[in-house]
N, C-alpha and C positions, 0 to 999 in steps of 0.2 A: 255798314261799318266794316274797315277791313282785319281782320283776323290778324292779333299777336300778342303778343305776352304782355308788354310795354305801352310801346309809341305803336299806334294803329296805321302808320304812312313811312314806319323805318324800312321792309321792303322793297319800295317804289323807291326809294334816295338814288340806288345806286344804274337804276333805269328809265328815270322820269325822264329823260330829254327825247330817248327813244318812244316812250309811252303818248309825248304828246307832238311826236311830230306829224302827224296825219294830218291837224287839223293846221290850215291853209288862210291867212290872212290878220288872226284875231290880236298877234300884238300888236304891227300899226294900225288897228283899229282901237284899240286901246288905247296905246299910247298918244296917238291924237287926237281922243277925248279928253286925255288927261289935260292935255296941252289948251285946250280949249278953256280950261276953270282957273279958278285961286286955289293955290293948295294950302294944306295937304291934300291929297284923293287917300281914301280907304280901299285898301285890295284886301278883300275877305280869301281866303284860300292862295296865298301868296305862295306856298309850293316853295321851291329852289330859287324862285325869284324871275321866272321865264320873260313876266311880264312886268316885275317892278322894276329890274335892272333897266331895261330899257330907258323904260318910263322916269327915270332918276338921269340916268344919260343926256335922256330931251331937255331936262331942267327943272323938273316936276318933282315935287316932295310928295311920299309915299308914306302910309302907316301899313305895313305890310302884316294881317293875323294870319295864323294858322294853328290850328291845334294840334301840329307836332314837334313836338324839341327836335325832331330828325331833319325834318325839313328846314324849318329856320336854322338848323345849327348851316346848313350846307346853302343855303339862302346868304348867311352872310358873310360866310366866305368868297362865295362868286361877287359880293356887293365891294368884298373888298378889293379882291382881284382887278375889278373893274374900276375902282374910285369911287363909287359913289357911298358907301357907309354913310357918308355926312347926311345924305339927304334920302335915306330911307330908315324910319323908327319902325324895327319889328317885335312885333305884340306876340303872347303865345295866349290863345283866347278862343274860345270856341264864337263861333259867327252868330249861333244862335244868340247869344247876352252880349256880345261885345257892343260897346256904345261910344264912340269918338268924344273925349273929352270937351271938345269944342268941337260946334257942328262944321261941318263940313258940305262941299258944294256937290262932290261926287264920290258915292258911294261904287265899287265893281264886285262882280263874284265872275271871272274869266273860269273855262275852260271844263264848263260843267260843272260844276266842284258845287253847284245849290241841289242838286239830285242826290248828294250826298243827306239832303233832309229827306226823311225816310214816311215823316209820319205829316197831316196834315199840320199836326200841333206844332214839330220843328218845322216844317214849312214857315209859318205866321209867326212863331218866335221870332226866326231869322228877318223877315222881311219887315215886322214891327223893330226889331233891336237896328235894321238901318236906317228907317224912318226916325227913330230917334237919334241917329247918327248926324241927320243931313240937316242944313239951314232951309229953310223957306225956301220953295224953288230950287233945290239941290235935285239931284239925279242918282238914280239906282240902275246899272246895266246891268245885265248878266246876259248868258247865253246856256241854251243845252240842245242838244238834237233834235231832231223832231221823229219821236214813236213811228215804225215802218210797221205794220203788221206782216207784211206777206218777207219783209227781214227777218222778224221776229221766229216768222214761220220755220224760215231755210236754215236760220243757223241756230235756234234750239238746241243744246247740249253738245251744239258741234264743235268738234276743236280745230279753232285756226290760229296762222301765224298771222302772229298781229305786225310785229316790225324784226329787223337784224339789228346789230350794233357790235362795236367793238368795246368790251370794257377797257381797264385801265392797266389790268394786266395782258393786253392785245390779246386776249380772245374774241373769236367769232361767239358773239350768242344769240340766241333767239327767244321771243318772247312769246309763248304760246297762249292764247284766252278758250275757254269753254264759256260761254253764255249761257244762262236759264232763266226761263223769262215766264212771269205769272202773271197768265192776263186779269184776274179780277185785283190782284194788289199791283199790277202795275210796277213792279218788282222785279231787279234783275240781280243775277248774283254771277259774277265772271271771277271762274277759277283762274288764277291767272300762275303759270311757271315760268321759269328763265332755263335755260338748258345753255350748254356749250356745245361749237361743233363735235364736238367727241361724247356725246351724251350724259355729260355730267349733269344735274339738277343743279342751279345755285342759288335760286329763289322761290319759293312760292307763296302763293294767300290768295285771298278771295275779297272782291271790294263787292262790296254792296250799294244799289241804287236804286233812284225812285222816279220812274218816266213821268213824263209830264206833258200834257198834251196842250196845243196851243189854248185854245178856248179855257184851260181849266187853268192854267198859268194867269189868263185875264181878270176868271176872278178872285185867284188869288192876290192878286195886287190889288183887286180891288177891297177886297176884305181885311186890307192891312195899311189902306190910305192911302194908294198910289192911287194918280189917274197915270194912265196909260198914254206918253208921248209917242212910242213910236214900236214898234219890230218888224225887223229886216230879216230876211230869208237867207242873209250872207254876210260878210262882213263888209264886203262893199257897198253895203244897206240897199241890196234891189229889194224890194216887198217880198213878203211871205206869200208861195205862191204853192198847189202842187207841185211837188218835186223835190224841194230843199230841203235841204238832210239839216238845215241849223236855224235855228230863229235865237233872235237876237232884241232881247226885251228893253224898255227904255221906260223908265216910273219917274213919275216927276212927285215930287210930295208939295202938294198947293201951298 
């Protein structure tokens, strides 16, 4: 969980596009899923909207949750900026209880945001409350990284730059992470700051998370009624093979 008085995701509002531009491929992967069903799709952790705006763009009706008023305030702003309001309903609902009033054919949790389940019990809440989400034959994607140990190793309470960016007021800032990582809970806690080129501090917290290792993600869908369709090692969906920093989960509910 990330550290704050309030809303636990109101420091990332004003850095999120910076925070997630590493990762490489996952909204046309998304979004082409989306396109593939009857809508609506459910995006659990909808964030700013990175991936429902899109996905609304393409023609696809989206219920976008998240469990911060920060986020969805600025989610639908950009929905509106964009045109699509009409065709995205956002929910403020925690993932774990949220349950689509009428089932639905594809459930997502993009961009790691299931790692945010800390404990096995919010694990199988979350993964039981999409199952009741989805129709017969409906789909559950997500994605998270795949645990490096000798990563783990190197950067251990180390402080790196994670990404630059210019805010709104045309400052240069950078976003700094410290990592700490606990091998038997499996638990990572990344101090995260924002600094200006002139050393000002303008944000800081700490997000909490919970690695998850390919085998043990298997039978967590299994222990919550998914059979296991498919993970890909990328978003191009080549196999999970050694090497690949991302697997990319696919639960079908019989």
């Amino acid at each position: 969980m990330i550290t704050a008085v309030s809303d636990p995701y109101l420091a990332f509002v004003g850095f999120y596009d910076a925070w997630t531009e590493g990762l490489i491929g996952d909204v046309d992967f998304y979004v082409r899923r989306a396109q593939a069903v009857r809508g609506p799709i459910v995006e659990l952790g909808v964030g700013t909207g990175r991936i429902a705006i899109p996905t609304a763009e393409a023609g696809q009706s989206v219920i976008g949750v998240d469990v911060s008023p920060a986020m969805l305030a600025e989610a639908r702003r950009r929905a509106a900026l964009a045109g699509v309001s009409g065709k995205i309903a956002f929910a403020e609902a925690d993932m774990r209880s949220f349950v689509a009033e009428a089932p639905v054919e594809l459930v997502t949790i993009p961009f790691r945001s299931f790692l945010h389940m800390e404990s096995v019990e919010d694990q199988l809440r979350c993964l039981r409350s999409v199952r009741a989400s989805l129709a017969p034959g409906g789909r559950l994607i997500l994605n998270t990284f795949v645990p490096n140990p000798i990563y783990m190793a190197a950067q251990d309470k180390r402080r790196n730059l994670h990404n630059t960016y210019r805010d709104e007021q045309g400052r240069s800032c950078e976003i700094w992470v410290t990592p700490s990582f606990e091998t038997t809970t499996q638990r990572i806690d990344i101090a995260v700051t924002v600094e200006t080129d002139d050393g000002e501090q303008i944000a800081e917290t700490t997000l909490g998370l919970r690695m998850i290792y390919p085998r043990e993600m298997e039978h967590l869908l299994a222990r919550a009624g998914f059979d296991v369709e498919a993970v890909y090692g990328d978003f191009d969906e080549r196999p999970l093979t050694e090497g690949c920093d991302e697997m990319i989960w696919v639960g079908r509910k019989p």
